[in-house]
N, C-alpha and C positions, 0 to 999 in steps of 0.2 A: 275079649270084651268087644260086644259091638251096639250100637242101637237098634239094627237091625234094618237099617237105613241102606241105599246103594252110595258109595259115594268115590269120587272120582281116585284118592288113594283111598285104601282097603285101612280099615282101621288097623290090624294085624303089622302093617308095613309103619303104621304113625308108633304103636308100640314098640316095635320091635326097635327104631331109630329117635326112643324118645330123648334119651340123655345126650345123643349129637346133638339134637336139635336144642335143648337145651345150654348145652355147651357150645351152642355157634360153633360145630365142628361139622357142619355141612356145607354145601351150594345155597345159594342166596334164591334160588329160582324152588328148592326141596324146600329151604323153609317159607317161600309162600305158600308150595301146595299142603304143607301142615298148618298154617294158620289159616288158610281157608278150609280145611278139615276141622279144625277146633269150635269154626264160626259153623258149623253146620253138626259136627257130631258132642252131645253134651255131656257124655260117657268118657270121652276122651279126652274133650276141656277141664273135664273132674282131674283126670288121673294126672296129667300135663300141669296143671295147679296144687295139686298135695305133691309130686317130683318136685316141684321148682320151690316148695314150702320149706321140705325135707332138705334141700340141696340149702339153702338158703340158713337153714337152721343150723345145719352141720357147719358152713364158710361160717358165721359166725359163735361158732362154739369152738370150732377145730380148727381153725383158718390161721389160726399165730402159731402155731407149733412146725418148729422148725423140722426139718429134713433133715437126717443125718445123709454128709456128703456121699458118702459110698453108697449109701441105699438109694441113693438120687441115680449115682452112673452106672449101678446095677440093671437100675428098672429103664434107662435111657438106653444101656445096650441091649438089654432085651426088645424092647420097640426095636430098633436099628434092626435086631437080627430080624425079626417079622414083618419089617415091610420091604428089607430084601430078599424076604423067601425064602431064607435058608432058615434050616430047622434047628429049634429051640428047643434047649433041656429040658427036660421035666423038672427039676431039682426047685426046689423054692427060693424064688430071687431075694429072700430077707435072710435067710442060714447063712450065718458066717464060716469060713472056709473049715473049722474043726466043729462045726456041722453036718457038712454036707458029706 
């Protein structure tokens, strides 16, 4: 998706990091240069405005449903093992052990 426009981030790069940006899980300096992306490309303030619709829709439809505990330290050891690099099962982190 682009407007066809030049612009200083590459719409492809505002796509590709739209749900960090969304979820304030980037630098404070990336999410300016995405909202001065949005004020200049209207293709991408489209799509950036139905993600934050959809995301907004779902916290409030799905946002009270509790976490079962072990599905919680499953998926937090999983993160753990991939941001220190070492490599991650394949096996599906919701399969209980006479699953897997």
């Amino acid at each position: 998706m682009s407007c066809g426009e030049p612009h200083e981030t590459d719409c492809s790069e505002v796509l590709d990091h739209l749900y960090e940006f969304l979820d304030r899980e980037m630098p404070d300096a990336d999410c300016t240069k995405f909202e001065v992306h949005f004020e200049e490309c209207s293709p991408c303030l489209e799509k950036y405005g139905l993600e934050q619709a959809v995301k907004k829709l779902v916290k409030r439809c799905c946002g009270q449903d509790d976490v079962p505990t072990d599905l919680r330290s499953k998926v937090m050891g999983r993160i753990d093992l991939i941001r220190s690099g070492q490599s991650v099962p394949e096996h599906d982190v919701t399969a209980s052990p006479q699953e897997s």
